[in-house]
Backbone of each chain as nested JSON, in Angstrom:
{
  "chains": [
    {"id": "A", "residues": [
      {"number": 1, "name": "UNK", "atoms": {"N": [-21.46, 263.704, -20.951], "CA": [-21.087, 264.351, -19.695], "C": [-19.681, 263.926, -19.299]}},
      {"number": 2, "name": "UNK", "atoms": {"N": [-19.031, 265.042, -19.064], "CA": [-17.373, 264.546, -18.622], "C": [-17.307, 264.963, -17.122]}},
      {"number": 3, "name": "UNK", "atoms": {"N": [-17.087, 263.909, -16.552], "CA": [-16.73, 264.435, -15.343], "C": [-14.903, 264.789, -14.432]}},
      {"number": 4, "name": "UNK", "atoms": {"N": [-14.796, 265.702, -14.271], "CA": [-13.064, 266.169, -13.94], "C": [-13.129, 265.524, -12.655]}},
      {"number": 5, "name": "UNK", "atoms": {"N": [-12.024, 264.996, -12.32], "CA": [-11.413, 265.568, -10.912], "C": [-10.161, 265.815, -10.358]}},
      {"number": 6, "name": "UNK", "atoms": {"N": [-10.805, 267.483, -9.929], "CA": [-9.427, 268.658, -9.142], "C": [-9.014, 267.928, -8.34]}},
      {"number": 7, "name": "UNK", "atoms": {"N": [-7.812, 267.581, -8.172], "CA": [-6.975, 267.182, -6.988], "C": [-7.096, 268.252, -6.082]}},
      {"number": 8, "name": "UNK", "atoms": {"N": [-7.039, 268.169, -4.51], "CA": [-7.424, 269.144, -3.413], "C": [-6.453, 268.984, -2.679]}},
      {"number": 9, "name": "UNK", "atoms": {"N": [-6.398, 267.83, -1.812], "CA": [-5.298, 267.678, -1.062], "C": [-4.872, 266.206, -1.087]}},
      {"number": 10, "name": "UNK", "atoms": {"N": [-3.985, 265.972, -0.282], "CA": [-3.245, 265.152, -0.341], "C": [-2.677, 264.797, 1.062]}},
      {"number": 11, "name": "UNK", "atoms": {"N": [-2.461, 263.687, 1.582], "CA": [-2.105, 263.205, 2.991], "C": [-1.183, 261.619, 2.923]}},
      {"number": 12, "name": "UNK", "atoms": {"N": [-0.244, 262.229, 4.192], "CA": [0.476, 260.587, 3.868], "C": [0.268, 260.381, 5.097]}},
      {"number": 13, "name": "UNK", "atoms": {"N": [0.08, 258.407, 5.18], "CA": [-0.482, 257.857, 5.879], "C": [0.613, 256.76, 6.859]}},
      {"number": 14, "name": "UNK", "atoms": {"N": [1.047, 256.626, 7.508], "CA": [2.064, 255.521, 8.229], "C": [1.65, 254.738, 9.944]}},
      {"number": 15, "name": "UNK", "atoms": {"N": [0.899, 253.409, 8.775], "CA": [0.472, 252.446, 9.589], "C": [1.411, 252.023, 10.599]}},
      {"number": 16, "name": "UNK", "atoms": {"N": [1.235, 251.932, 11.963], "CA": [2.321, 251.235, 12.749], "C": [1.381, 250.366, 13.858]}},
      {"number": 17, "name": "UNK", "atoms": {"N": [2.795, 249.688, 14.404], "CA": [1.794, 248.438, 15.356], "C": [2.108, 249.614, 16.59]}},
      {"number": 18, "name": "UNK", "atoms": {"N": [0.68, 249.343, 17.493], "CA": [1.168, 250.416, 18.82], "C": [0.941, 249.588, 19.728]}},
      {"number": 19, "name": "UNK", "atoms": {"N": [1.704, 248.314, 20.456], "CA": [0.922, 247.272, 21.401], "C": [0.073, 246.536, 21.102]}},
      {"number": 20, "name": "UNK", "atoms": {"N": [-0.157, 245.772, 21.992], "CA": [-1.469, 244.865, 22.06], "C": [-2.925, 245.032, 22.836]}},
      {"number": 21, "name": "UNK", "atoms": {"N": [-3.684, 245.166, 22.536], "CA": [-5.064, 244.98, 23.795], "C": [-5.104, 244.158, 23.981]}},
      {"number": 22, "name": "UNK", "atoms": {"N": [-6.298, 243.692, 24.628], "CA": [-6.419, 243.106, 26.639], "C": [-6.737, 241.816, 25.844]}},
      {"number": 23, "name": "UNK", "atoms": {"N": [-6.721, 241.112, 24.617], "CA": [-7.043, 239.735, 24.158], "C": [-5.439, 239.385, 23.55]}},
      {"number": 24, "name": "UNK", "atoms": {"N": [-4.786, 240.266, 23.455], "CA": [-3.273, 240.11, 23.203], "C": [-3.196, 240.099, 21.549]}},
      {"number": 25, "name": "UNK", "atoms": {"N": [-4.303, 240.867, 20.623], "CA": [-3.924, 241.148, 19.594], "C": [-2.904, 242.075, 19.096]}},
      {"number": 26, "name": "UNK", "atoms": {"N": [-2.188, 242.272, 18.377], "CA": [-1.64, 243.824, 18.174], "C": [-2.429, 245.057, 17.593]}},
      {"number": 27, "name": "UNK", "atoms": {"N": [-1.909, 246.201, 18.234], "CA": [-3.214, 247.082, 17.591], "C": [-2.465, 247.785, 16.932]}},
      {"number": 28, "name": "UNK", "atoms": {"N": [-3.157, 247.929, 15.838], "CA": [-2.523, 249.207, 14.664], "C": [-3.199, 250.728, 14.767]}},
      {"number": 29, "name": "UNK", "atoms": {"N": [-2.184, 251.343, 14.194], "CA": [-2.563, 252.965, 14.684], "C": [-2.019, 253.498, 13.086]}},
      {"number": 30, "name": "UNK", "atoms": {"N": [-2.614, 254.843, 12.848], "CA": [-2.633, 255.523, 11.724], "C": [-1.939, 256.741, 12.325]}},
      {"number": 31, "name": "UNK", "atoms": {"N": [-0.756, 257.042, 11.681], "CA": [-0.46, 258.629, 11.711], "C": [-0.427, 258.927, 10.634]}},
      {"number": 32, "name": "UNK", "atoms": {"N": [-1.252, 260.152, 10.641], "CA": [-1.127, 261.281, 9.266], "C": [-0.559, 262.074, 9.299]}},
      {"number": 33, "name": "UNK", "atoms": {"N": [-0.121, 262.887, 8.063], "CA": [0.687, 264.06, 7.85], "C": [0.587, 264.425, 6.843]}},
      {"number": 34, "name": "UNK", "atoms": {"N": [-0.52, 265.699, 7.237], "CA": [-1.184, 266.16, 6.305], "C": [-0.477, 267.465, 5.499]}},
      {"number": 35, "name": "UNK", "atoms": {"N": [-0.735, 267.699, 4.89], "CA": [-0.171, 269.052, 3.815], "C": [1.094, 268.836, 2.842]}},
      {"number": 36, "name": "UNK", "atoms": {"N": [0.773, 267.446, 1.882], "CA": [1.393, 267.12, 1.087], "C": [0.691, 267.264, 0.193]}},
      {"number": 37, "name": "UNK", "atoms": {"N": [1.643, 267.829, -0.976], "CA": [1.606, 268.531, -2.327], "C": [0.702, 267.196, -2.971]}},
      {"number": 38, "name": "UNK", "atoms": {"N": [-0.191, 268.004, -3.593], "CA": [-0.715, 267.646, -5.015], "C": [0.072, 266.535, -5.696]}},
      {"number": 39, "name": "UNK", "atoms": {"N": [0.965, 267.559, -6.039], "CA": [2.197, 267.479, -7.358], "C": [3.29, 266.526, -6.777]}},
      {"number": 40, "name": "UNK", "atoms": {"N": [3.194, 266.161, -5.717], "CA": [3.98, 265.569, -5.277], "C": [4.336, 263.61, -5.868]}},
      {"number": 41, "name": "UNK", "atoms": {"N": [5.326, 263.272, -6.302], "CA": [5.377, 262.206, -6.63], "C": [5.385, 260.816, -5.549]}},
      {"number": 42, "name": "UNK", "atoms": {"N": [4.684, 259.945, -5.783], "CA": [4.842, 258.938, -4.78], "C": [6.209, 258.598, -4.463]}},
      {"number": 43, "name": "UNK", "atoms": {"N": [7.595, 258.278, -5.147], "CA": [8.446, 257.731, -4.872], "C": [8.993, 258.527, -3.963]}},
      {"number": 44, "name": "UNK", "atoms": {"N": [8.604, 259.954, -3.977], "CA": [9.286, 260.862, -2.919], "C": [8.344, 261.208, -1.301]}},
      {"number": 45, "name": "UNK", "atoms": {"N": [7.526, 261.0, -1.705], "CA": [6.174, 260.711, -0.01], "C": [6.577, 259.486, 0.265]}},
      {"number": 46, "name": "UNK", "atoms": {"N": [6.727, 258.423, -0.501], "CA": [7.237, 257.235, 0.037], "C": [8.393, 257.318, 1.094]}},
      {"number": 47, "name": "UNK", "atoms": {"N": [9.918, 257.874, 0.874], "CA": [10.706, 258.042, 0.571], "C": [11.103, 258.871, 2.353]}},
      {"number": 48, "name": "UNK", "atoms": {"N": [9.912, 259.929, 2.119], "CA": [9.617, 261.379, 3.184], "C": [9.554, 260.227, 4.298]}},
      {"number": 49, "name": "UNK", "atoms": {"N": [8.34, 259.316, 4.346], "CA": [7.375, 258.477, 5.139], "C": [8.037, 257.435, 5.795]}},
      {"number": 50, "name": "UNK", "atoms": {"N": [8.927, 256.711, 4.911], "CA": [10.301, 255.594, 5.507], "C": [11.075, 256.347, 5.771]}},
      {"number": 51, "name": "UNK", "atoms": {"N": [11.62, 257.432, 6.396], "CA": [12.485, 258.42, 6.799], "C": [11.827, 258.519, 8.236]}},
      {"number": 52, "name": "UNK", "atoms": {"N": [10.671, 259.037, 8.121], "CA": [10.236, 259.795, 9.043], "C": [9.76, 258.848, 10.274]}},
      {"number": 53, "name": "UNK", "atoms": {"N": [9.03, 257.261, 9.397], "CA": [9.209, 256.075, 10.007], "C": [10.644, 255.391, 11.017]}},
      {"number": 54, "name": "UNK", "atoms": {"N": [11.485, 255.709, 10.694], "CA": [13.007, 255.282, 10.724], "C": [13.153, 255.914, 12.332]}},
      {"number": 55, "name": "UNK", "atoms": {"N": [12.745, 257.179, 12.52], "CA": [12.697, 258.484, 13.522], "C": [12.19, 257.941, 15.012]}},
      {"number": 56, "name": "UNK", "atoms": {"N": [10.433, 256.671, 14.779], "CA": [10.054, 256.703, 15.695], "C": [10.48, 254.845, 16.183]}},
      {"number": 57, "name": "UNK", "atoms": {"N": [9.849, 254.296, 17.257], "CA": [10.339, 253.557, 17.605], "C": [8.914, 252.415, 17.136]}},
      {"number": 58, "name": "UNK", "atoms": {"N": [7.649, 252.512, 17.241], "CA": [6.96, 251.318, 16.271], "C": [7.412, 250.791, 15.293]}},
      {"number": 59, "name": "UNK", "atoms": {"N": [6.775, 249.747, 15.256], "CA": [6.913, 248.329, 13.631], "C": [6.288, 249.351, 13.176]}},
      {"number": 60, "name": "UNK", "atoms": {"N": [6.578, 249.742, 11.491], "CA": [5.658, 250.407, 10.721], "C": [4.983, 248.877, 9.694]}},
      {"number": 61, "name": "UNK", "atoms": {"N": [3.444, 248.921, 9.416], "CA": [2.828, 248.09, 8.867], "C": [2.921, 248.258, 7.594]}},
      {"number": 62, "name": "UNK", "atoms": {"N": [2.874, 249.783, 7.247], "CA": [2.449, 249.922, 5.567], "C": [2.431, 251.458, 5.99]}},
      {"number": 63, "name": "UNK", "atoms": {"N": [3.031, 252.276, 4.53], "CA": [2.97, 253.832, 3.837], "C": [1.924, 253.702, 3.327]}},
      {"number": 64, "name": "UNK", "atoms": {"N": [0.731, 254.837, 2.906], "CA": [0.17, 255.037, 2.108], "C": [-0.142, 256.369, 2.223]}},
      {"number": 65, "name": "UNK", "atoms": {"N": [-0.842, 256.654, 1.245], "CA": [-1.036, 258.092, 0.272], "C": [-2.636, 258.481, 0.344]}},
      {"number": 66, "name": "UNK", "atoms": {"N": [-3.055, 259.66, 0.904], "CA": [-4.678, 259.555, 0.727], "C": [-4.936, 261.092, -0.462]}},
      {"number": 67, "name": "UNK", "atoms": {"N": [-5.094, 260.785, -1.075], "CA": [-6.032, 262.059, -2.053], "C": [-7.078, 262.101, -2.281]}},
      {"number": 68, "name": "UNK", "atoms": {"N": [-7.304, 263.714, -2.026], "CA": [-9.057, 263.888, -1.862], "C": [-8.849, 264.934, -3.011]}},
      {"number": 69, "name": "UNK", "atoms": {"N": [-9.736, 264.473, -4.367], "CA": [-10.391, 265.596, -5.172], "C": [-11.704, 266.212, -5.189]}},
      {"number": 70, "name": "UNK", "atoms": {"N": [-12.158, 266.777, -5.707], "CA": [-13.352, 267.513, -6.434], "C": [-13.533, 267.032, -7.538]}},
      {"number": 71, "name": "UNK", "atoms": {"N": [-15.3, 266.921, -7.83], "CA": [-15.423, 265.929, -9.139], "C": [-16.655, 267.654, -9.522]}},
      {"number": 72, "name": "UNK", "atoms": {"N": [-15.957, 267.833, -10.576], "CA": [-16.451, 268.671, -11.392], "C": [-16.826, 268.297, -12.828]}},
      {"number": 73, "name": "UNK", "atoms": {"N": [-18.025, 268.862, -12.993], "CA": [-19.302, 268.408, -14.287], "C": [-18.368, 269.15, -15.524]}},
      {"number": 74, "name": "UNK", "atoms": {"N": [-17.572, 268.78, -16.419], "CA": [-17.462, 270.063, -17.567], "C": [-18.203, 269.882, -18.729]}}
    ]},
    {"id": "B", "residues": [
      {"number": 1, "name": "UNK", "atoms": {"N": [6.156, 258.499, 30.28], "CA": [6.699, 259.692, 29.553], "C": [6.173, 259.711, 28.216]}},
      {"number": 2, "name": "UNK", "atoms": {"N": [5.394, 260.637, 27.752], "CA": [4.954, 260.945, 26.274], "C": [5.952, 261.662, 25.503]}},
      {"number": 3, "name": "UNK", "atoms": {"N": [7.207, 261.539, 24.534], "CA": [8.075, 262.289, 24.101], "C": [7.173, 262.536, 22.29]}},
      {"number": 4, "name": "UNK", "atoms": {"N": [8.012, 263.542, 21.833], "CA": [7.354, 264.215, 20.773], "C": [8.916, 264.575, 19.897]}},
      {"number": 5, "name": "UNK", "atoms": {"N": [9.089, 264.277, 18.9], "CA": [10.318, 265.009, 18.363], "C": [9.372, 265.779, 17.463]}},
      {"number": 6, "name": "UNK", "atoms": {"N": [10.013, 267.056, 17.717], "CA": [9.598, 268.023, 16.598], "C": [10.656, 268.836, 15.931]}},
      {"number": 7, "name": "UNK", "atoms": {"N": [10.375, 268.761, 14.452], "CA": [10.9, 268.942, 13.364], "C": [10.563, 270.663, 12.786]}},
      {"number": 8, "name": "UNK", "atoms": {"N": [11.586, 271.319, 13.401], "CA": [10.948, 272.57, 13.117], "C": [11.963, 273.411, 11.87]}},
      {"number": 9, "name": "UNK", "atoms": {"N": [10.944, 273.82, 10.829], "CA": [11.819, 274.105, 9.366], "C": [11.258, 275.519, 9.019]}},
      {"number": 10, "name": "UNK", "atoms": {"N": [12.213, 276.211, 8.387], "CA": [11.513, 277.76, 7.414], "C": [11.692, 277.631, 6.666]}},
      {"number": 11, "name": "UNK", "atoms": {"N": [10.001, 277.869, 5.996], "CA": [9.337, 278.033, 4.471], "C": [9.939, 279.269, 4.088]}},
      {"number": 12, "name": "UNK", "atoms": {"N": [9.577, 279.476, 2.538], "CA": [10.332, 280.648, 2.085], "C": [9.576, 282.012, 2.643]}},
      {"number": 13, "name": "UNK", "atoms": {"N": [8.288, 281.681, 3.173], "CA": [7.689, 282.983, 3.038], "C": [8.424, 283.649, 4.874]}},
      {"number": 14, "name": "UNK", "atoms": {"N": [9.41, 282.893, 5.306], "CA": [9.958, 283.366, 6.163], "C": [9.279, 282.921, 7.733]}},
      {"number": 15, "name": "UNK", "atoms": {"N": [8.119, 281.723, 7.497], "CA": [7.404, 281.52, 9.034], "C": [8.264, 279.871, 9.13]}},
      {"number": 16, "name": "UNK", "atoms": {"N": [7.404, 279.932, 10.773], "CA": [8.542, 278.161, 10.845], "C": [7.226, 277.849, 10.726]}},
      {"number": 17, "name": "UNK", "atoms": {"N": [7.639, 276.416, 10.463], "CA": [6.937, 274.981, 10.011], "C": [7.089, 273.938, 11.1]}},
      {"number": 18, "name": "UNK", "atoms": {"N": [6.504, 273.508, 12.132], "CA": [6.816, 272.54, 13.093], "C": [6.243, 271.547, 12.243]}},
      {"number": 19, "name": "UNK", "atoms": {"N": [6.987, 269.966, 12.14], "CA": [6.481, 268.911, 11.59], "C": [6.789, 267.771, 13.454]}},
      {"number": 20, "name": "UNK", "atoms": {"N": [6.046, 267.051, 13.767], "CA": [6.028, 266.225, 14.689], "C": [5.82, 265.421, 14.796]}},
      {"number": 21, "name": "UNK", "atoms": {"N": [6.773, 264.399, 15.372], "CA": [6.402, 263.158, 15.319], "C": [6.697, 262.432, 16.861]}},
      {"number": 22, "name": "UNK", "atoms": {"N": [5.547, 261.187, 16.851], "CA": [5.361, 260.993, 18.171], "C": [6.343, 259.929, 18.542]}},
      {"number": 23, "name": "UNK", "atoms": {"N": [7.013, 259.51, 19.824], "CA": [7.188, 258.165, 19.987], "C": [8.842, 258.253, 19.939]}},
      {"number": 24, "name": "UNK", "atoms": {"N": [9.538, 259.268, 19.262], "CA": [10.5, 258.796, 18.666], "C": [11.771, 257.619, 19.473]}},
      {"number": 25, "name": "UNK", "atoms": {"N": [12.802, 257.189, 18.1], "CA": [13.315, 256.482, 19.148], "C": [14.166, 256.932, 20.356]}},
      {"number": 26, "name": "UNK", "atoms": {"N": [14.94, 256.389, 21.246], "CA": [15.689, 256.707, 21.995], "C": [16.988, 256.913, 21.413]}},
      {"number": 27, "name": "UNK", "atoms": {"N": [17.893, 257.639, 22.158], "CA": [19.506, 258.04, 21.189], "C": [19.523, 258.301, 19.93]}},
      {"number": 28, "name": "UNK", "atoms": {"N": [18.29, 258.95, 19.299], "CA": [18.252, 259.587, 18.111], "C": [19.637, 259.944, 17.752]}},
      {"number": 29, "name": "UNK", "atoms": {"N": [20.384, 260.539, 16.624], "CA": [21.701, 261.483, 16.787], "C": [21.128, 262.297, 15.816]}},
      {"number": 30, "name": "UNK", "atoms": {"N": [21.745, 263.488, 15.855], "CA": [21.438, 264.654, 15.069], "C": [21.788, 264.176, 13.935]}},
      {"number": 31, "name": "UNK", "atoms": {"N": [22.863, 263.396, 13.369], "CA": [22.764, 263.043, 12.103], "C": [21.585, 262.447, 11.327]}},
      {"number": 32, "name": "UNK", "atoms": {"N": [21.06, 261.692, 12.662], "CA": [19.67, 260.871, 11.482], "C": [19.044, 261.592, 11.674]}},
      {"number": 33, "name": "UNK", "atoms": {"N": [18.734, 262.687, 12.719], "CA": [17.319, 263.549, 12.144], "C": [18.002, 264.749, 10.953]}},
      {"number": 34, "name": "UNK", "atoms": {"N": [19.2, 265.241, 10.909], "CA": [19.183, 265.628, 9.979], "C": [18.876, 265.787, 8.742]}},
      {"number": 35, "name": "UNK", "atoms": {"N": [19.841, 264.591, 8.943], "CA": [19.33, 263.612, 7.352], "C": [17.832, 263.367, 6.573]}},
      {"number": 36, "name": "UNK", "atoms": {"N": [16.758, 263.159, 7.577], "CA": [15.568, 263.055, 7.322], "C": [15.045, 264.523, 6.991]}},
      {"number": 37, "name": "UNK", "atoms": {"N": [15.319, 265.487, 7.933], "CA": [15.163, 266.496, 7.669], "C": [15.85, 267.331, 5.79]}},
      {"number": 38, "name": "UNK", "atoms": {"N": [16.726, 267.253, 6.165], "CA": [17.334, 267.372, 4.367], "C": [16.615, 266.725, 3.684]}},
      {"number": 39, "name": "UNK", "atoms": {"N": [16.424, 265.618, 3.332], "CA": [15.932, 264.961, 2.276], "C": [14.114, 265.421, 2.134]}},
      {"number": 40, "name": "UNK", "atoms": {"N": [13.177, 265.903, 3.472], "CA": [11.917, 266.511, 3.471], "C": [12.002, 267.788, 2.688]}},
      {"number": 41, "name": "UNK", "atoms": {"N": [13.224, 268.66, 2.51], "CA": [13.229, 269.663, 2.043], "C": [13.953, 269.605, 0.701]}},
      {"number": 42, "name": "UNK", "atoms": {"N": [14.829, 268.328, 0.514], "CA": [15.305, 268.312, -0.987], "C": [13.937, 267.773, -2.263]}},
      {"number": 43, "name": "UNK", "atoms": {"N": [13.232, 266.92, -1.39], "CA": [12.279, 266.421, -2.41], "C": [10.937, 267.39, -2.278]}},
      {"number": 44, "name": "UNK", "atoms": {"N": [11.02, 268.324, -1.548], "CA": [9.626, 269.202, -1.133], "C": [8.263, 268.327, -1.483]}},
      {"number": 45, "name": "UNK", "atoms": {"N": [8.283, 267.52, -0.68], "CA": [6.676, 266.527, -0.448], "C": [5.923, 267.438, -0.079]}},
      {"number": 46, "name": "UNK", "atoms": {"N": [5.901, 268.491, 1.045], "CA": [4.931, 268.907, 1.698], "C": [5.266, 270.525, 1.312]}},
      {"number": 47, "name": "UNK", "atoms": {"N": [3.951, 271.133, 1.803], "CA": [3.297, 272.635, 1.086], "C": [2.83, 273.182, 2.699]}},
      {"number": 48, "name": "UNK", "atoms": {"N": [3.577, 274.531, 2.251], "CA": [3.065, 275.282, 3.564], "C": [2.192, 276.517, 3.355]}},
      {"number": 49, "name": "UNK", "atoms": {"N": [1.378, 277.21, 3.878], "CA": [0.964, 278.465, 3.575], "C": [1.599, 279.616, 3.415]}},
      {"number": 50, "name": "UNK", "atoms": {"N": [2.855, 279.61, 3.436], "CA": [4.111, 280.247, 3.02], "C": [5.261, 279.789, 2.583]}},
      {"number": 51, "name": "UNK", "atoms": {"N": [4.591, 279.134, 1.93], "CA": [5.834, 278.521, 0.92], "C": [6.179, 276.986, 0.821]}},
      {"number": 52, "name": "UNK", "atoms": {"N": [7.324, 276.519, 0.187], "CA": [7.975, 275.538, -0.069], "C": [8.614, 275.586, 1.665]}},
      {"number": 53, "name": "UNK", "atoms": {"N": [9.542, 274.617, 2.119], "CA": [10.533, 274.425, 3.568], "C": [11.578, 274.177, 2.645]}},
      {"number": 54, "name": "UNK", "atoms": {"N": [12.172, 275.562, 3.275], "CA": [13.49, 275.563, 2.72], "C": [15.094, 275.642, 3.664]}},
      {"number": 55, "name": "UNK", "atoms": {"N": [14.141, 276.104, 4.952], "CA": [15.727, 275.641, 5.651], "C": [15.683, 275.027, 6.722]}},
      {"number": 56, "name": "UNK", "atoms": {"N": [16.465, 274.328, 7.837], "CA": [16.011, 273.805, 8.908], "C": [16.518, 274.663, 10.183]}},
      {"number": 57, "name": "UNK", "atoms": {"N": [15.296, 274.935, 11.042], "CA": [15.873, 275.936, 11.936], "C": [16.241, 274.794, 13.183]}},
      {"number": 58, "name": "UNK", "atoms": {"N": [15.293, 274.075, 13.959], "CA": [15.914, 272.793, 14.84], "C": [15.047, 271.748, 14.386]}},
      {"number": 59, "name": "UNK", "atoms": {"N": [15.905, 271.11, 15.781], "CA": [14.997, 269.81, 15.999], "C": [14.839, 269.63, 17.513]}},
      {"number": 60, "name": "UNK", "atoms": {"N": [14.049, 268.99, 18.126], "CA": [13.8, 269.077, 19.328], "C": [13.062, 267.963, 20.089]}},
      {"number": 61, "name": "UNK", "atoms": {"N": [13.181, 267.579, 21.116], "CA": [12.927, 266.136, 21.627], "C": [11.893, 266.93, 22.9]}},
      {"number": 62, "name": "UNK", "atoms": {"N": [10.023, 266.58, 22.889], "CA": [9.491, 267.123, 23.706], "C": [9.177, 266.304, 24.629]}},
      {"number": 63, "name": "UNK", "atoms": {"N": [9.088, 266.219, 26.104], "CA": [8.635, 264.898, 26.513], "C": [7.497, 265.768, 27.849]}},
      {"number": 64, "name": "UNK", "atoms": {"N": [6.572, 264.752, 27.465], "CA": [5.289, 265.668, 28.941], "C": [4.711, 264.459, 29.309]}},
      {"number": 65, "name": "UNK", "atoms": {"N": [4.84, 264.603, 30.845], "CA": [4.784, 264.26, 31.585], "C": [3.372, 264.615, 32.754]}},
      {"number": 66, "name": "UNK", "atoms": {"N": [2.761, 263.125, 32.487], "CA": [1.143, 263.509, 32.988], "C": [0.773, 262.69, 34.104]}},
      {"number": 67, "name": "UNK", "atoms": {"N": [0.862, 263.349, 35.544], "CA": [0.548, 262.121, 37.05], "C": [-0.954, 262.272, 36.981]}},
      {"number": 68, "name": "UNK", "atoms": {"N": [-1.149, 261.419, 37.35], "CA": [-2.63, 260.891, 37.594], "C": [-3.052, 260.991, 38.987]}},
      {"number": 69, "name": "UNK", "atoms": {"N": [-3.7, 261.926, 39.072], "CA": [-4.246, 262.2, 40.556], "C": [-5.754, 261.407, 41.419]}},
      {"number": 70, "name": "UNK", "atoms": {"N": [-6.448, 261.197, 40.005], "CA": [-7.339, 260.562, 40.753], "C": [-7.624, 258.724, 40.452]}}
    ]}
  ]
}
């Protein structure tokens, strides 16, 4: 049994600190931005993501990349 | 004040593309959002339902403003 999997979509992810709550931790927040290519190479979502990071005024924590496939039986 | 910069681009199939982002900083200059903007459309990361983003129509700084009544 081989199992495939179709790449579907694709989402980039940019962790940032957004403040602290009421114990004075810092809280982290997730923005996504969704409707990134398949085909798209990491060095260039990276690239998009520290750009687009640069734009707002949070600490960014960490980029990351989410892909969701389809696991098909062939 | 809640501000919003939005990143608004045309795909080839001729519709705009708003991309948005929250927070941005203060005294942005059109050069750095440019710049970011160019380089989203030189490396085409992202896919639209009409197409690749191929040109940049603006950019725009939204800010809304919410009093609390009760």
């Amino acid at each position: 049994m081989a199992v495939n999997k179709v790449p579907q979509t694709s989402k980039m992810l940019i962790t940032i600190e957004n403040g602290v709550n009421a114990n004075g931790q810092p809280v982290q927040r997730q923005r996504s931005y969704k409707n990134v290519k398949v085909s798209a190479a990491d060095a260039d979502v990276y690239a998009v993501a520290q750009g687009i990071a640069d734009l707002q005024t949070h600490a960014v924590i960490g980029i990351s990349r989410q892909d969701e496939g389809n696991l098909v039986n062939a | 004040m809640a501000k919003t910069l939005e990143m608004v681009f045309r795909s080839e199939g001729g519709k705009e593309v708003t991309l948005s982002i929250a927070d941005p900083k203060e005294n942005l200059t059109l050069a750095e959002v440019t710049t970011v903007m160019e380089d989203i459309i030189a490396k085409q990361v992202f896919e639209s339902k009409t197409g690749d983003l191929s040109q940049i129509v603006e950019a725009r700084i939204n800010s809304k403003d919410t009093a609390v009544l009760v």
